[in-house]
DOBAKE-899303 format. One record per residue (C-alpha): x, y, z; residue in one letter. Coordinates in steps of 0.5 Angstrom, whole numbers. Each point is the difference from the previous one (the first is absolute). Layout:
SITE/X/Y/Z/a
...
***
This chain:
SITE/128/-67/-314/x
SITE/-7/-1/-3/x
SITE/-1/-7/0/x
SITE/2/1/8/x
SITE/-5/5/1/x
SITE/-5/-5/-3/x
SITE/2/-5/5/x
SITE/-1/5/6/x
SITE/-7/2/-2/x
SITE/-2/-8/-1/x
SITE/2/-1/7/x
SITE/-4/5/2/x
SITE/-6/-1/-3/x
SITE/1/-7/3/x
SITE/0/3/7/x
SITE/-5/4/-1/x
SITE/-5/-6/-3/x
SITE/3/-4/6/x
SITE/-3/6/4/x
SITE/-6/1/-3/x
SITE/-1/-8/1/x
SITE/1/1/8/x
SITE/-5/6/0/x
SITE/-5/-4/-5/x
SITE/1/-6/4/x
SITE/-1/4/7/x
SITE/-6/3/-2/x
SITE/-4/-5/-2/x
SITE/2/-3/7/x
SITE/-2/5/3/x
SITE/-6/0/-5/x
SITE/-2/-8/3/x
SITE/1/3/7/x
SITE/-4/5/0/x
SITE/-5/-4/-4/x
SITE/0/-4/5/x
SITE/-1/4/6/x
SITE/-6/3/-4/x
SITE/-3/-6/-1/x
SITE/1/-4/6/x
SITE/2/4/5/x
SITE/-3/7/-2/x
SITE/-7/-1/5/x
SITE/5/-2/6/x
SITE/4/6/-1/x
SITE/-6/5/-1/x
SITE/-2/-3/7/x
SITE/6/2/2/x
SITE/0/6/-2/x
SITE/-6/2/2/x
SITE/1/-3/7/x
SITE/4/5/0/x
SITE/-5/5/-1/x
SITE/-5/-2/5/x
SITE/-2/0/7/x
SITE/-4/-3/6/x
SITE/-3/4/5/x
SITE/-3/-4/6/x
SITE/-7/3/2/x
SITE/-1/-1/8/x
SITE/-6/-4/3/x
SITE/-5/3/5/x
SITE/1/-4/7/x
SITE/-6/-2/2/x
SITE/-4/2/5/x
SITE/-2/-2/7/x
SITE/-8/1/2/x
SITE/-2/-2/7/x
SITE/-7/-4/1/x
SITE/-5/5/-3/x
SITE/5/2/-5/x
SITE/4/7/3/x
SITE/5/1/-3/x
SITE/7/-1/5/x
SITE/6/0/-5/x
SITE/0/2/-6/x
SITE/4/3/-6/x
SITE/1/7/-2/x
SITE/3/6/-3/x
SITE/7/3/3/x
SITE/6/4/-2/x
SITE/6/-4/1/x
SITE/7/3/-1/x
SITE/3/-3/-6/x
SITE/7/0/-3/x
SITE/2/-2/-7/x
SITE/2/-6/-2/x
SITE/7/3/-3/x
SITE/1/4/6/x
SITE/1/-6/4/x
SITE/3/-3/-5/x
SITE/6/4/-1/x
SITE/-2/1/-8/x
SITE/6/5/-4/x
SITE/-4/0/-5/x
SITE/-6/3/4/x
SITE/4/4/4/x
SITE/4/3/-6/x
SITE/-7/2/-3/x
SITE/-3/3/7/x
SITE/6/4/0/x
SITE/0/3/-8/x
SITE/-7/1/3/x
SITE/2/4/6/x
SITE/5/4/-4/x
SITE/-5/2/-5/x
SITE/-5/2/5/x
SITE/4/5/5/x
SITE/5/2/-8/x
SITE/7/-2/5/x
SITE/5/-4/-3/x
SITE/1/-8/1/x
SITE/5/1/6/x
SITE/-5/5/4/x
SITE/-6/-6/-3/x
SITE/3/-5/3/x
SITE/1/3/7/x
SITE/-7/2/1/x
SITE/-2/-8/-3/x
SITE/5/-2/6/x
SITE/-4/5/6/x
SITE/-7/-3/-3/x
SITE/3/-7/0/x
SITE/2/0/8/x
SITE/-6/4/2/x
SITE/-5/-5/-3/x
SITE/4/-6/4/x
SITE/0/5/7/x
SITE/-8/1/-2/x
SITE/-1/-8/-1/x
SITE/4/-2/6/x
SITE/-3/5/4/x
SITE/-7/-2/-2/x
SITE/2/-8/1/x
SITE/3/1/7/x
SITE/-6/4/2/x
SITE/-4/-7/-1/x
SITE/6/-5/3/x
SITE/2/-2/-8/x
SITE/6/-1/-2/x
SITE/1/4/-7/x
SITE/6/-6/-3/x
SITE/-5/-5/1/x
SITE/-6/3/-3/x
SITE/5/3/-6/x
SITE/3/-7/-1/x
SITE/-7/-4/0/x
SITE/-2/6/-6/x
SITE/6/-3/-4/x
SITE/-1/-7/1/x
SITE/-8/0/-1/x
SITE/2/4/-7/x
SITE/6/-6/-2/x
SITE/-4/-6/2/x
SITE/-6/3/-4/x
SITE/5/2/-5/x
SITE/2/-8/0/x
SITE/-6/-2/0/x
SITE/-3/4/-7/x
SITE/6/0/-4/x
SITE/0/6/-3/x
SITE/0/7/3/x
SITE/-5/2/5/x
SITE/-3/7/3/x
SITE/2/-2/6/x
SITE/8/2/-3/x
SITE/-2/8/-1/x
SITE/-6/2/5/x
SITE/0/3/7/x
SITE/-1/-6/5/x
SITE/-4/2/7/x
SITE/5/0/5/x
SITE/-4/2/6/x
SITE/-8/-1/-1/x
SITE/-5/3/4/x
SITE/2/7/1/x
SITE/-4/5/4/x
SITE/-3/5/-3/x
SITE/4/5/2/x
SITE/6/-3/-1/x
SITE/-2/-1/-7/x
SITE/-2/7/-1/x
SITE/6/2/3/x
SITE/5/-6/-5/x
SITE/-4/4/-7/x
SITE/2/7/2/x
SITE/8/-3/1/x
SITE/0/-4/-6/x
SITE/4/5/-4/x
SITE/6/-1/5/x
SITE/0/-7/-1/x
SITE/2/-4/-6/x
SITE/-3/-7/-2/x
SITE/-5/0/6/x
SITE/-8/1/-1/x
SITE/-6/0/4/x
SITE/-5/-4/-3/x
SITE/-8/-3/1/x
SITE/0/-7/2/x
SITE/-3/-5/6/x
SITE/0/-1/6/x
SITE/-3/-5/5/x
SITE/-6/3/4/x
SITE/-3/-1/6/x
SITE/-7/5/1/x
SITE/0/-3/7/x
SITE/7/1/2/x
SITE/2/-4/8/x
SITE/-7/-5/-1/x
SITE/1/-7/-1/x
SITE/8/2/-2/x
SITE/2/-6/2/x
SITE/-4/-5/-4/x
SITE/0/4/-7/x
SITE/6/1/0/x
SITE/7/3/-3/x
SITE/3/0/-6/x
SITE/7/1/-2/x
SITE/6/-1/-4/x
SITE/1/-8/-3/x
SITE/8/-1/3/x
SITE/4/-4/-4/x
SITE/-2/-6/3/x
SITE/-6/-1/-1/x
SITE/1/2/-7/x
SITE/4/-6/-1/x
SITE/-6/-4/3/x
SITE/-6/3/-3/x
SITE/4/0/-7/x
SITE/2/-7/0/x
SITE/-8/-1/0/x
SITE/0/3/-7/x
SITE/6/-5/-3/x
SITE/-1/-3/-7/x
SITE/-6/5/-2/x
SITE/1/4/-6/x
SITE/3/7/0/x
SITE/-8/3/0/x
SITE/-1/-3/7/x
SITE/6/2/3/x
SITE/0/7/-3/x
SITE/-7/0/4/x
SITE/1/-4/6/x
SITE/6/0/2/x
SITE/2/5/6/x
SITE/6/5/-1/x
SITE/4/4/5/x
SITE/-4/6/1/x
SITE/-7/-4/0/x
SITE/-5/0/6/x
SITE/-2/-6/4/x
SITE/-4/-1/6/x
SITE/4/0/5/x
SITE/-6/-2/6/x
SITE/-7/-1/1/x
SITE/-4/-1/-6/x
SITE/3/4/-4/x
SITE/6/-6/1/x
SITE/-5/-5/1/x
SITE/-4/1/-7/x
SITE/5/3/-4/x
SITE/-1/-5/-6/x
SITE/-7/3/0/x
SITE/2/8/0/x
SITE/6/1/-3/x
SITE/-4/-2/-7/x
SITE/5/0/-5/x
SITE/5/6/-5/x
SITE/-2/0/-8/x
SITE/6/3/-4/x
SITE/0/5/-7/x
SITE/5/-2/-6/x
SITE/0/6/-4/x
SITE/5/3/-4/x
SITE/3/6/-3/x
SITE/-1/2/-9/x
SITE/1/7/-1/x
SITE/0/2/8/x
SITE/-7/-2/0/x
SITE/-1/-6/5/x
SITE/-4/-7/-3/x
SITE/-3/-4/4/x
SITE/1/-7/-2/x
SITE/-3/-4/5/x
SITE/-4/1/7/x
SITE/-2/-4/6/x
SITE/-5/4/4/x
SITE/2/-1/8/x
SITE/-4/-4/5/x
SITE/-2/4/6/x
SITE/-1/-5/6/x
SITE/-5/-2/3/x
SITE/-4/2/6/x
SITE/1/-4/7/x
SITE/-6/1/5/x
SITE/1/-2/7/x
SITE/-5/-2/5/x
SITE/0/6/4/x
SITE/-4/6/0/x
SITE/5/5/1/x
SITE/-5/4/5/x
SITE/0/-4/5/x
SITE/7/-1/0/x
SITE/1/7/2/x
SITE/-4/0/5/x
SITE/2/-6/4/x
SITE/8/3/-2/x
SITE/-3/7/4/x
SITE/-2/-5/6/x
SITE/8/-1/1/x
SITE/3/5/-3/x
SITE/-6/5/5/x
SITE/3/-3/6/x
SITE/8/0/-2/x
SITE/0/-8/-1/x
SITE/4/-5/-3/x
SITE/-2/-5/-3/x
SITE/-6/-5/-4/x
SITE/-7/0/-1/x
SITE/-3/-5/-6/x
SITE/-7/-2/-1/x
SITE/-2/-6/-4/x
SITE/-8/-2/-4/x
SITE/0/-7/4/x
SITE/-5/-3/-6/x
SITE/6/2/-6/x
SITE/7/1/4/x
SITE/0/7/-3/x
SITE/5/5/3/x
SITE/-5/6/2/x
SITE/6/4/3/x
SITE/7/-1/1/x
SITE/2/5/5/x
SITE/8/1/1/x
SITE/2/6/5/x
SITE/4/4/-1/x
SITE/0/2/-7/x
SITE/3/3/-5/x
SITE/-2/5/-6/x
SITE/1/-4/-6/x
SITE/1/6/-5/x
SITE/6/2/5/x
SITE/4/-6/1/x
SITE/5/2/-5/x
SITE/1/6/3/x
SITE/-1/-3/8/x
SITE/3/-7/-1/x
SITE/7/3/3/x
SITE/-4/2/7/x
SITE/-5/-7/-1/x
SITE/5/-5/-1/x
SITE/4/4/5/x
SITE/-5/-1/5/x
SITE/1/-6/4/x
SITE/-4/1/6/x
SITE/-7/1/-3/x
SITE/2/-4/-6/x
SITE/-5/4/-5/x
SITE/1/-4/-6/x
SITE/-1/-7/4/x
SITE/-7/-2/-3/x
SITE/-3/-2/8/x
SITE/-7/-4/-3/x
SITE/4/-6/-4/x
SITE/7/0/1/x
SITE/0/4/8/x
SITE/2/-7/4/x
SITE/-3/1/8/x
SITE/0/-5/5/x
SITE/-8/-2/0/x
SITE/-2/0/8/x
SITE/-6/-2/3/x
SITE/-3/0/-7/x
SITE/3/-6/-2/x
SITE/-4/-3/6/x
SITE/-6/-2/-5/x
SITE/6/-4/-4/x
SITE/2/-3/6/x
SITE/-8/-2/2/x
SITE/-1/-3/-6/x
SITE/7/-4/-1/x
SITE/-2/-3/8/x
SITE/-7/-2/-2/x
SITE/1/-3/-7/x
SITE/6/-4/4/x
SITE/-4/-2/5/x
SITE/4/3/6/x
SITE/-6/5/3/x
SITE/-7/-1/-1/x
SITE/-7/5/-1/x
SITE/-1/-1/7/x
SITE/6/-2/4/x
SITE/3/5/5/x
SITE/8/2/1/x
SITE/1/4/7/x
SITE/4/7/-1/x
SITE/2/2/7/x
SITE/4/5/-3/x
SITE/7/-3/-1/x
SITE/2/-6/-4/x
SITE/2/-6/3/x
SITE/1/4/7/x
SITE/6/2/-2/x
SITE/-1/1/-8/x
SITE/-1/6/-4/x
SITE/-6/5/3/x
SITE/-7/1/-3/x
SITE/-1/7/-2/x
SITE/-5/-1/7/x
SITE/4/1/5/x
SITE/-6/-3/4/x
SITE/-1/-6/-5/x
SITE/-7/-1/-2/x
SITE/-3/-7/3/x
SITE/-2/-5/-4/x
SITE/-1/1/-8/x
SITE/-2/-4/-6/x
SITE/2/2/-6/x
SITE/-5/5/-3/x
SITE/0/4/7/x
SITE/8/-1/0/x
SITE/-1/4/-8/x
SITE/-5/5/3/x
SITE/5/1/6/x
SITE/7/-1/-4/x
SITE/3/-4/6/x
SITE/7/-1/-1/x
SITE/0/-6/5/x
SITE/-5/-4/-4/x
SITE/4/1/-6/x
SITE/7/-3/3/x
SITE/-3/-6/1/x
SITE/-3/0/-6/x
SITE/7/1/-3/x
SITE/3/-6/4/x
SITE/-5/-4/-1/x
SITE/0/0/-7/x
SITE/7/0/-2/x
SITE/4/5/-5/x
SITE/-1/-5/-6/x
SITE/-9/0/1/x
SITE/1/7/1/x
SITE/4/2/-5/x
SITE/-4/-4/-5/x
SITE/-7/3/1/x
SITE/4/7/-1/x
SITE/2/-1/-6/x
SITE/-7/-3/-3/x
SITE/-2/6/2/x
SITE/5/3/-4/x
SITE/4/3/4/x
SITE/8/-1/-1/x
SITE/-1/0/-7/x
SITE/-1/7/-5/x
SITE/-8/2/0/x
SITE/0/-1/-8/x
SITE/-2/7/-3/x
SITE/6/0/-5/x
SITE/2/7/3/x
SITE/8/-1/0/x
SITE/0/3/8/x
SITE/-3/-6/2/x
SITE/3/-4/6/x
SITE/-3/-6/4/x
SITE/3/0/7/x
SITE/2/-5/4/x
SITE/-4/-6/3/x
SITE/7/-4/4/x
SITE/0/-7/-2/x
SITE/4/-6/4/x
SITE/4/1/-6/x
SITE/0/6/0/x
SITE/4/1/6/x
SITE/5/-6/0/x
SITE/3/4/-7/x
SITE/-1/8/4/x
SITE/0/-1/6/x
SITE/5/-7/1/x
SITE/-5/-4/5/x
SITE/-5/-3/1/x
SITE/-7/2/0/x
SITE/-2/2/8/x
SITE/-7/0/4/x
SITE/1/7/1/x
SITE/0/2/-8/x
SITE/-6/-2/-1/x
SITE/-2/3/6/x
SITE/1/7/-3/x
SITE/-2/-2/-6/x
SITE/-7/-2/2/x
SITE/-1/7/3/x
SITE/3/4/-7/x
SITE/7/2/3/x
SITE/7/-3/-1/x
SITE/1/-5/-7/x
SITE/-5/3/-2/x
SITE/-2/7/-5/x
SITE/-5/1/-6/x
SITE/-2/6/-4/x
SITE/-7/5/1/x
SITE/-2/-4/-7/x
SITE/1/-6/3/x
SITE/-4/2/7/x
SITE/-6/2/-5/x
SITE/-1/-6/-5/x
SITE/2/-6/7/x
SITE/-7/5/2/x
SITE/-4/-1/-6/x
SITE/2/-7/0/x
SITE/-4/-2/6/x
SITE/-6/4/-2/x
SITE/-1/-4/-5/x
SITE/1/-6/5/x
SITE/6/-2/-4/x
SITE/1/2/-6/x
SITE/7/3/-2/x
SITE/1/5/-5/x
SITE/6/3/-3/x
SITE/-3/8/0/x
SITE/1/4/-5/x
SITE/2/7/-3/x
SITE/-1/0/-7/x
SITE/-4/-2/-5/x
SITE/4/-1/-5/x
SITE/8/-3/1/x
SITE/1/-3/6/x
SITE/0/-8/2/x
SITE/-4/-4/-1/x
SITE/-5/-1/6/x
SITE/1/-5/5/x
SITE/-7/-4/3/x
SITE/1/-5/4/x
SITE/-5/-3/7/x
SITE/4/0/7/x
SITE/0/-7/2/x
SITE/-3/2/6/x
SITE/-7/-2/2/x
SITE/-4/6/-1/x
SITE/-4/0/7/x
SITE/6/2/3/x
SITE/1/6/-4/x
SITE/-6/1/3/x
SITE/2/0/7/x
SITE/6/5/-2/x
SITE/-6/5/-3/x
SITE/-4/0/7/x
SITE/7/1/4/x
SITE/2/6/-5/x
SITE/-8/2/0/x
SITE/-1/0/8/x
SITE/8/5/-1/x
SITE/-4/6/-2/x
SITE/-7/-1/3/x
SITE/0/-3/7/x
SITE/3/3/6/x
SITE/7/-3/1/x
SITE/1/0/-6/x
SITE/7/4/-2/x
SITE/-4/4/-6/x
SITE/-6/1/4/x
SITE/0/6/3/x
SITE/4/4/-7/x
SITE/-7/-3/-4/x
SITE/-5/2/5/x
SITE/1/7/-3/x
SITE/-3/-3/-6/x
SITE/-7/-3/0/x
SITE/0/0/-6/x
SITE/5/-6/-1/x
SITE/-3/-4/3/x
SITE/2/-7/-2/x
SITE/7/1/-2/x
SITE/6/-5/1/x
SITE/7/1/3/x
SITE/5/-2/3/x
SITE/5/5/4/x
SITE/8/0/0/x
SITE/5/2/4/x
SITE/8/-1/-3/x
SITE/6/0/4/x
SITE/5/2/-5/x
SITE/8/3/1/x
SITE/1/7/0/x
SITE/2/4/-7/x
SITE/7/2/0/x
SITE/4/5/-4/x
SITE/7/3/0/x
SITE/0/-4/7/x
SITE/-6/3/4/x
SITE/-6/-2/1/x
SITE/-6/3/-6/x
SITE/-6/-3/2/x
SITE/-2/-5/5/x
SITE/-7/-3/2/x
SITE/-5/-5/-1/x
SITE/-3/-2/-7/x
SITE/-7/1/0/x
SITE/-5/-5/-3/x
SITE/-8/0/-2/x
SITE/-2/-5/-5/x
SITE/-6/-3/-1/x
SITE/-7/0/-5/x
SITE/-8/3/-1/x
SITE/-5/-2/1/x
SITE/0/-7/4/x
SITE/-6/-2/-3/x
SITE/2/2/-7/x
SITE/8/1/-1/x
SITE/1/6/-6/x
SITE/6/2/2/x
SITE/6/-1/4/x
SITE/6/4/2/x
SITE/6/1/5/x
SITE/4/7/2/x
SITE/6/-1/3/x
SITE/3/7/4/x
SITE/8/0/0/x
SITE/4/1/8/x
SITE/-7/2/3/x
SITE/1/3/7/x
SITE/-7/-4/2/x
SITE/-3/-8/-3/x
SITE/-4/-2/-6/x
SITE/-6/1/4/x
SITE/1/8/2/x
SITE/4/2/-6/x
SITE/-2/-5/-7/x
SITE/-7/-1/3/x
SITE/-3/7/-1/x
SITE/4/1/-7/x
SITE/-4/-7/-2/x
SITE/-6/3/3/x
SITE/0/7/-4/x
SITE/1/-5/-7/x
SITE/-5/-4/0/x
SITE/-4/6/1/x
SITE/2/3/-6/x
SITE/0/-6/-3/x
SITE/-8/-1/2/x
SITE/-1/7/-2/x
SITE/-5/3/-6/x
SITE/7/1/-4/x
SITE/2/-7/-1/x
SITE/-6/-4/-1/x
SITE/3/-2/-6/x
SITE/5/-4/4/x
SITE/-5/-5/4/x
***
């Protein structure tokens, strides 16, 4: 028995030290590993675990200002309540809700059941309030909730490591009116995860004036994310998280602020700070960029008082006044206008609008047949191709061809030469200045005047019309050119559409015996300027200039009568217009129905300052009755004391 006892504790002590080998022999591998991970790896995983700690904070940059010629301020970046909902809110966070739950238990000392009830009335009110608020503007709530949510994942993708955006309340309808705002704070406590807090928003002091050319800005869409991003491919995390566009980021949506948006958006800086003992530390800063300021060549001023010469009278329509030594757009006059701090609130009743068309900027993207201002084309197309000369005469007896289309003079006017068939307009005269040129040589001189072609200001609304070519009516219409197209065309109707943009500069261009160039609005962004000589021999310009000064200052002249009244604009030149053009229709019934009225020209004759065009939409009477007297009342403003600056 004993020496059987002494076997059993031998092989226990043997299976003991095995044991205790396997534990020596895993404790020292553990040993090596945590060496290991010490030595080698410890500073990757205190990175780690640091990352885990810290977080980074985007800092939004002040968007640009836009000043007009004499540095008035015309959209600018201010404060605003904005109507905010926690990211966790939206997100759907258990752990947050069960948090604001315990909380509202405590605070109301009633059970977690009871707690969850009221944390669920709150959670529907504030939806019903945000969705309300989002109606009232014709937004949709989901898709502004959905941009918040994707913003926060890309920035999230973009850092690596948890942002602010994941734990703070993000505007959800920005701007608030004041009483709105006021009325949000006394409501918040029946609300959870919603906040109203200050922010900016995009001003306009003057409101209506110049609406069109400044501008909108709006929500950058999904698409044009992709495209503005994609610029930003390959650069390093810092670039992006700067520049890239997110979902719920503004951008210039029209006008400058979309013409100039590289210049104004300026550019995000971020905070990385992170959190030892609930104290945060910053661990590195980059300071936003604000935008720059864009100044535009207009004087706001002048620009409200020509928008109240149309507006005064209850027209539709454009009036644009360029310097004819710079090309500088001095006004840029579209009727009717909108109020830029209202669009949002309005833009279901202005898109909605398709009889007065608030939104279309007329100026640069409005498309008119020209009428009997394209006559100053015409005569120079005829000259420059040799088909009529200074002195020659056509004979107008009031009809085309016996039996062709009608002069506006019934009773025809006898014999002309083309600088009395400018002063008189006569139709007749054109028309065979149309057949005798052809619509190719027409077509040709048109364009080298810049007509059919965008007039090269950069602002995204710009459109250039349509000066028919033969090819162009073998691919639109199927036939070939006729005798009759240029008949028309040579007369401003038909083929034939430009903008009051277009008009303005053609003006500008031969007060200065030929030299074109592109107008501008901007000092900073645009396109480069275009300069380029009309290759037209300069003494034809002159002669157009004595037909267009003999329109306003000798009898028979179709402006003289509206000029008469004003001694003191002796010396301008012009060129009357009266358009056909189709009756609007809406819903099947006719909405608006008369002439495009037309007065364009340039002062003085002896020393060419400024040239301009007005056009008034669906008048009941012709260019020299209805635009006349609205060109003359500008050019007194602009020869006023007020706007010296602008000679």
């Amino acid at each position: 028995m004993h020496h059987r006892g002494f076997g059993y504790a031998g092989v226990y002590k043997r299976r003991l030290k095995i044991f205790l080998g396997i534990v020596a022999v895993l404790f020292l591998a553990l040993t090596a590993r945590l060496a290991q991970l010490q030595l080698t790896q410890g500073e990757e995983f205190r990175r780690e675990a640091e990352g885990a700690l810290r977080t980074v904070r985007l800092l939004p940059a002040a968007r640009g200002a836009i000043l007009d010629r004499r540095g008035r301020v015309l959209a600018m970046d201010r404060r605003g309540d904005n109507f905010c909902l926690d990211y966790r809110f939206i997100a759907g966070d258990e752990r947050w809700r069960q948090y604001q739950v315990r909380r509202i238990a405590r605070e109301r000392n009633i059970d977690i059941d009871s707690a969850e009830e009221v944390f669920r009335e709150r959670e529907e009110r504030t939806w019903a309030v945000a969705r309300k608020l989002a109606d009232r503007r014709d937004q949709d709530l989901d898709e502004i909730v959905q941009r918040i949510v994707r913003r926060t994942q890309r920035i999230r993708e973009i850092v690596g490591q948890p942002v602010e955006e994941q734990t703070r309340a993000h505007p959800v309808i920005t701007g608030l009116e004041e009483a709105t705002a006021v009325e949000l704070k006394g409501r918040l406590d029946e609300m959870v995860g919603a906040s109203v807090l200050p922010g900016h928003v995009r001003y306009y002091p003057y409101g209506e004036i110049a609406c069109h050319l400044i501008g909108l800005t709006g929500p950058v869409s999904s698409e044009m994310q992709q495209q503005l991003n994609s610029r930003l491919a390959g650069s390093d995390r810092e670039v992006r998280l700067r520049d890239s566009y997110h979902d719920d980021d503004t951008l210039g949506i029209a006008g400058i602020e979309k013409m100039c948006e590289d210049i104004l958006r300026g550019r995000r800086g971020y905070r990385q700070v992170r959190r030892v003992n609930r104290q945060e530390q910053v661990l590195h800063q980059v300071a936003p960029e604000p935008g720059r300021p864009v100044h535009l060549t207009i004087d706001i001023k002048f620009q409200k008082e020509l928008t109240e010469l149309l507006t005064g009278q209850g027209y539709t329509g454009s009036i644009v006044m360029l310097s004819v030594e710079s090309g500088e757009v001095l006004a840029l006059v579209s009727v009717p206008t909108f109020n830029l701090n209202d669009y949002r609130r309005n833009y279901g009743d202005l898109i909605g609008d398709d009889v007065y068309l608030p939104l279309m900027h007329r100026a640069v993207g409005g498309l008119y047949p020209p009428g009997s201002t394209a006559k100053t084309v015409s005569a120079l197309s005829a000259l420059d191709h040799g088909v009529i000369s200074q002195d020659a005469t056509i004979s107008c007896a009031g009809r085309y061809g016996g039996d062709g289309p009608a002069c506006w003079n019934p009773h025809g006017h006898g014999p002309l030469a083309v600088i009395e068939a400018l002063q008189r307009s006569c139709n007749v005269y054109f028309y065979e200045v149309g057949d005798r040129l052809s619509i190719g040589p027409l077509s040709e001189t048109f364009r080298q005047m810049g007509f059919g072609e965008r007039p090269g200001t950069g602002l995204p609304e710009e459109r250039g019309g349509l000066v028919a070519t033969p090819q162009w009516v073998r691919q639109r219409r199927g036939r070939s050119a006729r005798r009759s197209d240029a008949w028309f065309i040579a007369i401003g109707q038909g083929m034939i559409s430009s903008t009051p943009l277009q008009m303005a500069n053609a003006m500008a261009t031969i007060a200065r015996d030929g030299r074109f160039v592109s107008p501008m609005v901007s000092l900073e962004g645009g396109l480069s300027r275009v300069r380029r000589q009309v290759d037209i021999d300069r003494g034809y310009f002159r002669t157009v200039r004595q037909g267009m000064f003999r329109v306003v200052n000798q009898p028979h002249g179709t402006a003289h009568s509206v000029f008469r009244s004003a001694p003191e604009l002796r010396g301008v030149c012009g060129k009357t217009g009266t358009a056909q053009a189709p009756p609007l229709v809406s819903d099947g019934q006719v909405v608006r129905q008369g002439n495009m009225a037309w007065f364009i020209g340039y002062a003085p004759n002896d020393n060419p300052k400024v040239a301009f065009a007005v056009v008034v939409e669906y008048a009941d009477d012709g260019g020299s009755r209805v635009a006349g007297p609205i060109a003359r009342d500008a050019l007194r403003i602009y020869y006023s004391d007020r706007y010296e600056h602008l000679r």
